[in-house]
C-alpha positions as CSV (number, residue, x, y, z in Angstrom):
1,X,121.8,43.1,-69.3
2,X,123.3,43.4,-72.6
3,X,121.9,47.1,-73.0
4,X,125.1,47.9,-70.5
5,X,127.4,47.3,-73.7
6,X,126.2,50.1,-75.9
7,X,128.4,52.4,-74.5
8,X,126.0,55.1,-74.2
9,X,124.1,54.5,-71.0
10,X,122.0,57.7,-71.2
11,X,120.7,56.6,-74.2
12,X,118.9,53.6,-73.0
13,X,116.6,55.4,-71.1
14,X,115.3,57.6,-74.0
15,X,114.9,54.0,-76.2
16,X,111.6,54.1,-77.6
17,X,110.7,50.8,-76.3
18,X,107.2,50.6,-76.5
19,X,107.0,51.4,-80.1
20,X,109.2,48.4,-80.7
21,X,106.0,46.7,-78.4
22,X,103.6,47.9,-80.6
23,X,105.1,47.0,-84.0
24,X,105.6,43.4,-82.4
25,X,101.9,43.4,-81.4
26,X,100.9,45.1,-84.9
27,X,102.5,41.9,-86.4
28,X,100.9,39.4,-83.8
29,X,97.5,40.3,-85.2
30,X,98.4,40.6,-88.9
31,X,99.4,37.1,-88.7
32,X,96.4,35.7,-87.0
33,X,94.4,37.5,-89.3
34,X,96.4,35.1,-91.9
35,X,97.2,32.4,-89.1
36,X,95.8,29.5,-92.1
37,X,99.1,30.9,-93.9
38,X,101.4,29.4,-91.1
39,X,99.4,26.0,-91.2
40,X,100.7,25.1,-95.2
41,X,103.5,22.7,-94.5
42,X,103.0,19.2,-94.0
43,X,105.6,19.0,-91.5
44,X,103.7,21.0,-88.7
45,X,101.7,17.5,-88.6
46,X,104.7,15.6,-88.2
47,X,106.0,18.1,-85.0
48,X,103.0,17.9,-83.6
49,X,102.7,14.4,-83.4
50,X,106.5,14.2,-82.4
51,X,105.7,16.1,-79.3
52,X,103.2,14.1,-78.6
53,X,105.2,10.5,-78.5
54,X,108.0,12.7,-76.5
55,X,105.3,13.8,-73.9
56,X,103.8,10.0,-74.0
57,X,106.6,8.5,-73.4
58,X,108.8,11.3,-71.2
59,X,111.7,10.5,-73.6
60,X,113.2,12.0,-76.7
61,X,114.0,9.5,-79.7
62,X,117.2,8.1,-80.6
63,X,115.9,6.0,-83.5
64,X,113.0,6.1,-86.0
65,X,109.5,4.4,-85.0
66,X,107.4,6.0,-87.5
67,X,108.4,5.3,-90.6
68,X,107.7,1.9,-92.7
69,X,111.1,1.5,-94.4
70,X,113.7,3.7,-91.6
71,X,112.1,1.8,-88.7
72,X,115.2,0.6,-86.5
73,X,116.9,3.2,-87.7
74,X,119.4,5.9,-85.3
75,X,117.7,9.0,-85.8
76,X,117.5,12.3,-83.1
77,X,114.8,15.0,-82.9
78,X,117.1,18.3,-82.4
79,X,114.1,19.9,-82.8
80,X,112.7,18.2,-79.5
81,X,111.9,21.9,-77.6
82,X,110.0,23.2,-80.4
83,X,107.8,20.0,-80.7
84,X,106.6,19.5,-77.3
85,X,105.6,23.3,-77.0
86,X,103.4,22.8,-80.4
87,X,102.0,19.6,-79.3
88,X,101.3,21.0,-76.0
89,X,99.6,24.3,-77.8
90,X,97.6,22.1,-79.6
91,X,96.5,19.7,-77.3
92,X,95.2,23.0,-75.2
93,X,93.7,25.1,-77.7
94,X,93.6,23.0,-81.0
95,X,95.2,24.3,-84.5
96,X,94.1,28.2,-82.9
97,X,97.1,27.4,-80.0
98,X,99.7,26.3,-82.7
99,X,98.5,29.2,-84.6
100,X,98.9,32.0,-81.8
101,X,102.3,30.3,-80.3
102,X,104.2,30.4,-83.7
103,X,102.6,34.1,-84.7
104,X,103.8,35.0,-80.8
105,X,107.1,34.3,-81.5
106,X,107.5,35.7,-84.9
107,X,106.2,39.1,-83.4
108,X,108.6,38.9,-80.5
109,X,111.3,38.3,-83.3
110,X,110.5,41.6,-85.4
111,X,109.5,43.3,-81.9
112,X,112.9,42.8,-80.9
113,X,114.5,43.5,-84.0
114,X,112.8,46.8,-83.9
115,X,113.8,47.3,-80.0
116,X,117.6,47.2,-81.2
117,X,117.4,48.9,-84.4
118,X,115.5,51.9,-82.5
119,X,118.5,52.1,-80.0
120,X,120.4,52.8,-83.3
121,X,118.4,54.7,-86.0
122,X,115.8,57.1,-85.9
123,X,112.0,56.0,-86.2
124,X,111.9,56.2,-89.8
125,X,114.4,53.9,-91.3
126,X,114.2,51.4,-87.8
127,X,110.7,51.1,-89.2
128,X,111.6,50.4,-92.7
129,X,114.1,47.8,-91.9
130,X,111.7,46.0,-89.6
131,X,108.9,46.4,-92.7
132,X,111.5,44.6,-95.1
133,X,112.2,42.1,-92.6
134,X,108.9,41.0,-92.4
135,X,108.3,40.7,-96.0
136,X,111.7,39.1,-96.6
137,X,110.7,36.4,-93.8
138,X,107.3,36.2,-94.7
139,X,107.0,33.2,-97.4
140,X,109.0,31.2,-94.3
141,X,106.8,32.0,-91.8
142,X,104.9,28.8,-90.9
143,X,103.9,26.7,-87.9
144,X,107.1,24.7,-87.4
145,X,110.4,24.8,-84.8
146,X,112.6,27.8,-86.8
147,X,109.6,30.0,-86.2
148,X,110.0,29.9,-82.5
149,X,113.5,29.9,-82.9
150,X,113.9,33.4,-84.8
151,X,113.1,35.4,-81.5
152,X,116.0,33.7,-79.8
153,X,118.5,34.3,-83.1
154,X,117.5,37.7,-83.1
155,X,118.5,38.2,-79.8
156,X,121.4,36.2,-80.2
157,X,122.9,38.2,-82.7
158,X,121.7,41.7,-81.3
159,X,124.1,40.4,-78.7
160,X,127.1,40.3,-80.4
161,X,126.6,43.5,-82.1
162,X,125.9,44.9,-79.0
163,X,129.4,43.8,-77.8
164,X,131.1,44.4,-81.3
165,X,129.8,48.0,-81.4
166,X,130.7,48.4,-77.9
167,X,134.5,46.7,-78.4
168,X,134.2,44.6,-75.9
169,X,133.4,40.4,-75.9
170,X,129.9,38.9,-75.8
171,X,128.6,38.4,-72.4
172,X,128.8,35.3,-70.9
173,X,125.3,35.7,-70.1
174,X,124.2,35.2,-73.8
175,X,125.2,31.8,-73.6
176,X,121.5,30.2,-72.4
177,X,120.2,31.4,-75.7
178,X,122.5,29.2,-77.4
179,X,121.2,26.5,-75.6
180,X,117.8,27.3,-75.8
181,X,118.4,27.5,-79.5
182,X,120.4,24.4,-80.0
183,X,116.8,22.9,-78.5
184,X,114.1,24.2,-80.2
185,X,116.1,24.3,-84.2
186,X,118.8,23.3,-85.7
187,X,119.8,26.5,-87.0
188,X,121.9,27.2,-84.1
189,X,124.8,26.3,-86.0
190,X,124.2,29.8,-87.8
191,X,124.8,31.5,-84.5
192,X,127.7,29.4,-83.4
193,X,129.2,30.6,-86.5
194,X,128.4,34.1,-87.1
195,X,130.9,34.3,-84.0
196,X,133.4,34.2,-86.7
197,X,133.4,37.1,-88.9
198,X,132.3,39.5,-85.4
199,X,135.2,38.1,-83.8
200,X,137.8,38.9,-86.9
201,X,136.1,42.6,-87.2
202,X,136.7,43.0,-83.1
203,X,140.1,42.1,-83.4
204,X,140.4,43.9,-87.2
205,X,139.2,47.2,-85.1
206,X,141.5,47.3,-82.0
207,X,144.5,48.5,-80.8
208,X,147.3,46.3,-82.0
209,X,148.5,46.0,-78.5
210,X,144.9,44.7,-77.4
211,X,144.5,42.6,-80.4
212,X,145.3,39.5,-78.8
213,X,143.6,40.2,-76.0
214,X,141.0,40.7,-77.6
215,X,141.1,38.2,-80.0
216,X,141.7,35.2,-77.1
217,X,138.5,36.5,-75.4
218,X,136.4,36.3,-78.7
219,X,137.7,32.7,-78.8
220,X,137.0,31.9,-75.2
221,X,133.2,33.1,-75.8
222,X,132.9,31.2,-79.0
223,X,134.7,27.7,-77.1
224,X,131.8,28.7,-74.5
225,X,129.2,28.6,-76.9
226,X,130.1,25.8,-78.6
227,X,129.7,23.7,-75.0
228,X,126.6,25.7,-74.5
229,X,125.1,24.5,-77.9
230,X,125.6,20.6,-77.1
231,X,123.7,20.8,-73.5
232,X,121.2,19.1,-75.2
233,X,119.7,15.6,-74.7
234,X,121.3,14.3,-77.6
235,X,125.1,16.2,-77.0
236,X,126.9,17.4,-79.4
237,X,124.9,15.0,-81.5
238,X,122.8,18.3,-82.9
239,X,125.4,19.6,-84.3
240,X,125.9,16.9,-86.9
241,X,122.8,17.1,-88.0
242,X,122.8,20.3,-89.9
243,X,125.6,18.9,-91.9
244,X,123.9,15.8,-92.5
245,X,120.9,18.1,-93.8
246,X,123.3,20.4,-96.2
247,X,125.0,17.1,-97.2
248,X,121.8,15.9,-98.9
249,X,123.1,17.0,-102.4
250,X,120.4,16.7,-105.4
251,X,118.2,15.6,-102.7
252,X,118.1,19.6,-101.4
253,X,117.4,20.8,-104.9
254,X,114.3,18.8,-105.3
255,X,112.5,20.4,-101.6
256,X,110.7,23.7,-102.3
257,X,112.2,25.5,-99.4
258,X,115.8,24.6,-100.2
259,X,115.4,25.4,-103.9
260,X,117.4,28.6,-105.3
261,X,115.7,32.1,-104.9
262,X,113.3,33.0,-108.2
263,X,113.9,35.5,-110.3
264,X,111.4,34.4,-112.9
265,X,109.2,36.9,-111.7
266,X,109.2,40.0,-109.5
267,X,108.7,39.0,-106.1
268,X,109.0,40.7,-102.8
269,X,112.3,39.1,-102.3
270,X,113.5,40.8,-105.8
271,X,112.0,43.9,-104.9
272,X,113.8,44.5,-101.4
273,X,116.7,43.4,-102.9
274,X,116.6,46.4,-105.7
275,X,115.7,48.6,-102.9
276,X,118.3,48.3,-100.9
277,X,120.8,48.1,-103.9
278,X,119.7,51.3,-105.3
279,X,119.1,53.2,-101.8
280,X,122.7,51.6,-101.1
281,X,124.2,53.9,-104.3
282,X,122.1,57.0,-104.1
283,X,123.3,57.7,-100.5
284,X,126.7,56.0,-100.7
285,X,126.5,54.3,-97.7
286,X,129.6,52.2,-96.6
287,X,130.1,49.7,-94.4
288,X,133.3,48.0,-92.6
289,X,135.3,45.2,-94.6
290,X,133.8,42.5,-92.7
291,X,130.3,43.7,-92.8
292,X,130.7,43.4,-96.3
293,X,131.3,40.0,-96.5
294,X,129.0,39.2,-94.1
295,X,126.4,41.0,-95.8
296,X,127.0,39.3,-99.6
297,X,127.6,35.9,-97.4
298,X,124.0,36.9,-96.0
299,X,122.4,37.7,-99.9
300,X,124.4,34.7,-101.3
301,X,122.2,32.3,-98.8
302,X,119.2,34.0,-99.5
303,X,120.0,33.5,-103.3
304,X,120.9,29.9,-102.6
305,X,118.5,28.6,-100.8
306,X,114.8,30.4,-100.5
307,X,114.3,29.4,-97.1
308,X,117.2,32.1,-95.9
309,X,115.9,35.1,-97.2
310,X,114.0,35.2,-93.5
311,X,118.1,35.3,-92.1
312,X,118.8,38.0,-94.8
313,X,115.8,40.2,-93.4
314,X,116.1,39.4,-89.8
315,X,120.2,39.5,-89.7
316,X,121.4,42.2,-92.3
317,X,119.7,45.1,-90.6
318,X,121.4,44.3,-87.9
319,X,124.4,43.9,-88.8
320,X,124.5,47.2,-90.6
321,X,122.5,49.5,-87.8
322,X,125.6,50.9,-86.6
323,X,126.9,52.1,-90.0
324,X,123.7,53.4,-91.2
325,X,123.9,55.1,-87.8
326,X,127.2,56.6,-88.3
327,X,126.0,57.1,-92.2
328,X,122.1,58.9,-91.5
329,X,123.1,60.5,-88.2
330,X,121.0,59.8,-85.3
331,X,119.4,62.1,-82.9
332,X,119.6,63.0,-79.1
333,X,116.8,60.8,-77.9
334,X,113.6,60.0,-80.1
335,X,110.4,58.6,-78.6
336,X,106.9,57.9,-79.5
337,X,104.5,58.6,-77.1
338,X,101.9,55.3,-77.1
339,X,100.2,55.5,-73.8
340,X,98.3,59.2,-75.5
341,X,97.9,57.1,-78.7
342,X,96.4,53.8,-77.6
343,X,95.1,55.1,-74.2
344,X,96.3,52.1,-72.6
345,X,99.4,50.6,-70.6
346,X,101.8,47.4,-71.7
347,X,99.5,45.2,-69.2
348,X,96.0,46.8,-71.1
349,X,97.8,45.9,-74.4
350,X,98.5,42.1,-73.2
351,X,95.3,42.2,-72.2
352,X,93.8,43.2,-75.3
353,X,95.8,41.3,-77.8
354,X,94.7,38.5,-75.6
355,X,91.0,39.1,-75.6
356,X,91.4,39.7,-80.0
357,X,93.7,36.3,-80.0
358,X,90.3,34.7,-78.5
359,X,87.9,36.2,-80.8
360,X,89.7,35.6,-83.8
361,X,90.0,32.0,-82.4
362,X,86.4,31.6,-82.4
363,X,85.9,33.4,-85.7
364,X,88.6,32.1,-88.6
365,X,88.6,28.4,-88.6
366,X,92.3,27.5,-88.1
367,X,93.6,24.3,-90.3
368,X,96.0,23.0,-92.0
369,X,96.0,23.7,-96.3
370,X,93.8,20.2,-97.7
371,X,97.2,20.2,-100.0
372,X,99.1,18.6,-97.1
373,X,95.7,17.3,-95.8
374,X,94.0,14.6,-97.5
375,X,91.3,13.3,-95.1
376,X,89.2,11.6,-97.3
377,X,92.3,9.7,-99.1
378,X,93.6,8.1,-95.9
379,X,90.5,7.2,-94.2
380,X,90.1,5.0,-98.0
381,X,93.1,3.7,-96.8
382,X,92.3,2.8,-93.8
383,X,89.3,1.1,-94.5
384,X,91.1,-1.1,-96.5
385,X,93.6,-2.4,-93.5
386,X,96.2,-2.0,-95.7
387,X,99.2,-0.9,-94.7
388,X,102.1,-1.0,-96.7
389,X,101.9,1.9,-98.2
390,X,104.5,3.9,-101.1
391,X,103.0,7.7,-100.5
392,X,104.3,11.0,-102.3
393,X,106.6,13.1,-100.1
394,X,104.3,16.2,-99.2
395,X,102.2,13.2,-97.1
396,X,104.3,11.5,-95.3
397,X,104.2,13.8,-92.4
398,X,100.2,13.9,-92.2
399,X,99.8,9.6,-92.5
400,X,102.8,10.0,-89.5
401,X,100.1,12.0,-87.2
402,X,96.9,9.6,-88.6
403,X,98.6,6.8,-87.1
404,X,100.3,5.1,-90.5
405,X,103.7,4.3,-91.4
406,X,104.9,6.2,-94.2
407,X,107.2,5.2,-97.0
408,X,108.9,8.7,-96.8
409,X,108.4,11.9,-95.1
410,X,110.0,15.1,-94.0
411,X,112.9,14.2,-92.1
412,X,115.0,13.9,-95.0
413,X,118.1,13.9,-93.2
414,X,116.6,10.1,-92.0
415,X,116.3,8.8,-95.6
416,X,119.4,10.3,-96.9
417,X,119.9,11.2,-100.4
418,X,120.1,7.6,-102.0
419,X,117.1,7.0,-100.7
420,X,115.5,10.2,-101.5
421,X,116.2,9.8,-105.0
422,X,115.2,6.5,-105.6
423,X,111.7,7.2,-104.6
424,X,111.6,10.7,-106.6
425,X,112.5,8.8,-109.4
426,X,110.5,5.7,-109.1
427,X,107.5,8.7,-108.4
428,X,108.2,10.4,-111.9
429,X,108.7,7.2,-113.3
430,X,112.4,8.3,-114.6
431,X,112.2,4.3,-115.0
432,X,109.2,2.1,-115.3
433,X,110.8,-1.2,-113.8
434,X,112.7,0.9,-111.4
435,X,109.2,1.9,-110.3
436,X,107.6,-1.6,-110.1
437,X,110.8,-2.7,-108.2
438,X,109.9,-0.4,-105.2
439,X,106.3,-1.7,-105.0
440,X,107.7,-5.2,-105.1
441,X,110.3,-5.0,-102.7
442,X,108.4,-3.4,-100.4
443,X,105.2,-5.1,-100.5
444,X,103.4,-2.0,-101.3
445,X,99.7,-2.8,-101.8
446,X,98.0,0.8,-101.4
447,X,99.5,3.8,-102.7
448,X,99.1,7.6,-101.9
449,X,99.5,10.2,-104.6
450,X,99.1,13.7,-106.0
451,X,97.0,14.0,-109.0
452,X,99.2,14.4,-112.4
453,X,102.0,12.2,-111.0
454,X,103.4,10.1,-113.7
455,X,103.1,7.0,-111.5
456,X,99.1,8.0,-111.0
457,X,99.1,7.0,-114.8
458,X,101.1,3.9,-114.3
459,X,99.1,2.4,-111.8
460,X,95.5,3.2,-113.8
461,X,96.5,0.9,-116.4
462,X,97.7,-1.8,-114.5
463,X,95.3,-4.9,-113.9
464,X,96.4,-6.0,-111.0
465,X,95.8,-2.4,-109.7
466,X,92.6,-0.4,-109.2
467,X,91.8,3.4,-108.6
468,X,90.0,3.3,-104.9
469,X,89.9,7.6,-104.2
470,X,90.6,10.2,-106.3
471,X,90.3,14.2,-105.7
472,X,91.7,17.6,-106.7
473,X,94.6,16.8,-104.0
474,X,95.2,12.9,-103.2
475,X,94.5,10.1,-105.2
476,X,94.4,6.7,-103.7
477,X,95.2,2.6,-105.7
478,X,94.7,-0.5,-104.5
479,X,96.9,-3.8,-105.4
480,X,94.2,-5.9,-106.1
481,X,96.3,-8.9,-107.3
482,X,99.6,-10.2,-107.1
483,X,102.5,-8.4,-107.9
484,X,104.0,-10.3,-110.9
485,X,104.2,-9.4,-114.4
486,X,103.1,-6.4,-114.0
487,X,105.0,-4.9,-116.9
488,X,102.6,-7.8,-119.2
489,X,99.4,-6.0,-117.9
490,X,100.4,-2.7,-119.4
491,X,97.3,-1.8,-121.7
């Protein structure tokens, strides 16, 4: 539908479709090959078992049940969407369905990226933009909700360069992927927003006497999507949570993904970046005002926080396509012949990737990293009966899923950054009492630890404390008599 605002019907017809199909298949494999890549985040536990309360109980949560010290708490899953599909992939095909879901949507994501880029550009550079985006995306790309979102933002945003390039307003039949969005991720508030800056360029590049016009039914579309981003079940409820998220403050800093980019070392981040700096000079390319902001608003995330380089790769080409279009020239019509170089048609291909999903199913052992797995510690917790319980962040998602009530876990926005804080620093033992506080307020008698934690230390020398697991990933103490005095039992 959106193909009708191009402005160049007769070049739809020549779009080389099925090459963007086979770059989006080429990636589905690659990252089943590596699907155990996708499982390293503790939090695709916690989703899992989310989607599996919400599809117990034929509700959505309004306030925490899982945690030990948020219990009673208001809290909503804006992620709700996302959660019952992975629960519902797992429950049917085990960590090889969570697997296959999120590296099906990540394709579809790059497959579409290359279906708009190759209504644009020629083969060649379409190819190389899709190539960066996958790297650039690549260290983000794990089993959790934004991975089944990015199909839905790319085709958001293609959207609204579709209607910007073609000076006309978005469709009013974008608006469902707004809502699907606002329901599988919370980074819908990116797309409500992007609006913005295509709206000021739309209006920037008319007519003065349809400026107005066209500015009003910008406006209108962006009112529209606004309403379309709070049919959710919790309102416009979502959209507050983002900004309870980005108002964490040193909390933020302290979670890998929201830590600034690295330039310590060069990385494939650093190495796009260079590329596309220096290919930028050598062929002078130039882009519209706007763009340009965009495009440094776009890097200036990316540098911010690591976690956006994936919008950087997924959003930048397209938001300079059309330029580099104008810039590189494009040709008549461009196609690439699959069907003489595979032998087979789009159903044989489904067919296929489906038959090579199974195999690989049966012959890489899909699970989670033991870093955000540790098996052996909890079951030493459980067979204690303990259950008070002061854990290090990374584990609160995975004692959520085996049926224990964490001190903390991934849903930061819950625990706010007080909170947050308090238990980072009681962890690194910033303060010794302040550390012996939390275990006494909270009648913590079994803790859950990474090796080389200060507080690991701590709790090996006190008496009233003994060492009841230990491995290369978890270790596990017992209170073995009562908290007081502790700070008299240091040896």
């Amino acid at each position: 539908m959106v193909d009708s605002h191009l402005g160049n019907p007769g070049r739809v017809a020549a779009t080389p479709l099925p090459l963007a199909l086979v770059v989006s298949a080429g990636c589905y494999l690659l990252l089943l090959f590596v699907g155990n890549s996708l499982l390293n985040d503790g939090d695709t536990y916690l989703h899992i078992a989310l989607g599996d309360w919400m599809i117990a109980h034929h509700a959505v949560p309004h306030v925490d049940t899982f945690s030990a010290t948020m219990a009673g708490k208001p809290w909503i899953s804006s992620e709700w969407l996302a959660q019952v599909l992975f629960a519902e992939a797992y429950s049917l095909a085990g960590w090889s369905g969570v697997v296959m879901l999120s590296a099906a949507a990540i394709a579809s994501a790059l497959g579409l990226l290359t279906r708009y880029l190759l209504d644009k550009l020629p083969i060649g550079p379409a190819l190389v933009l899709s190539a960066g985006a996958f790297v650039l995306a690549s260290p983000h790309m794990l089993a959790r909700p934004h991975a089944l979102a990015l199909p839905v933002m790319v085709a958001w945003i293609a959207g609204l360069m579709r209607a910007l390039d073609g000076r006309q307003a978005p469709p009013f039949a974008l608006l469902p992927l707004m809502t699907l969005w606002a329901n599988l991720h919370g980074g819908f508030t990116f797309g409500i927003f992007f609006i913005a800056p295509m709206a000021l360029e739309a209006v920037w590049a008319a007519e003065p006497s349809k400026r107005f016009r066209i500015g009003m039914d910008w406006c209108g579309f962006a009112l529209a999507a606004i309403v379309a981003a709070c049919i959710t079940p919790y309102g416009p409820e979502s959209i507050l949570v983002t900004l309870r998220i980005l108002g964490l403050g040193e909390a933020l800093g302290l979670i890998g993904e929201w830590q600034p980019q690295s330039f310590s070392k060069l990385n494939a981040f650093v190495v796009c970046l260079w590329l596309g700096i220096g290919f930028t000079i050598y062929r002078g390319l130039t882009l519209p005002p706007i763009r340009i902001l965009v495009l440094l608003g776009l890097v200036y995330m990316a540098f911010e926080h690591a976690r956006n380089s994936e919008l950087l790769g997924l959003v930048a080409p397209l938001v300079i396509a059309a330029p580099l279009a104008s810039h590189l020239g494009r040709p008549e019509a461009e196609s690439f012949d699959w069907r003489g170089t595979l032998g087979i048609g789009p159903l044989g291909l489904i067919l296929a990737l489906g038959g090579m999903s199974l195999a690989m199913a049966h012959l890489i052992n899909y699970r989670p990293s033991s870093l955000v797995t540790p098996t052996r510690a909890v079951a030493a917790i459980k067979a204690t009966g303990k259950t008070h319980i002061f854990n290090s962040y990374d584990f609160g998602d995975y004692l959520i899923a085996a049926g224990l009530a964490p001190f903390i876990d991934g849903r930061t926005e819950l625990y706010g950054e007080a909170f947050f804080m308090r238990h980072h620093r009681a962890e690194n033992l910033y303060d010794m009492n302040a550390f012996l506080e939390v275990l006494h307020d909270n009648h913590i008698d079994v803790t859950l630890l990474r090796p080389g934690t200060p507080a690991v230390g701590l709790l090996d020398r006190l008496k009233n404390w003994k060492r009841l697991y230990g491995d290369d990933f978890a270790v596990v103490h017992e209170r073995t008599g009562p908290p007081s005095q502790e700070l008299d039992q240091l040896q």
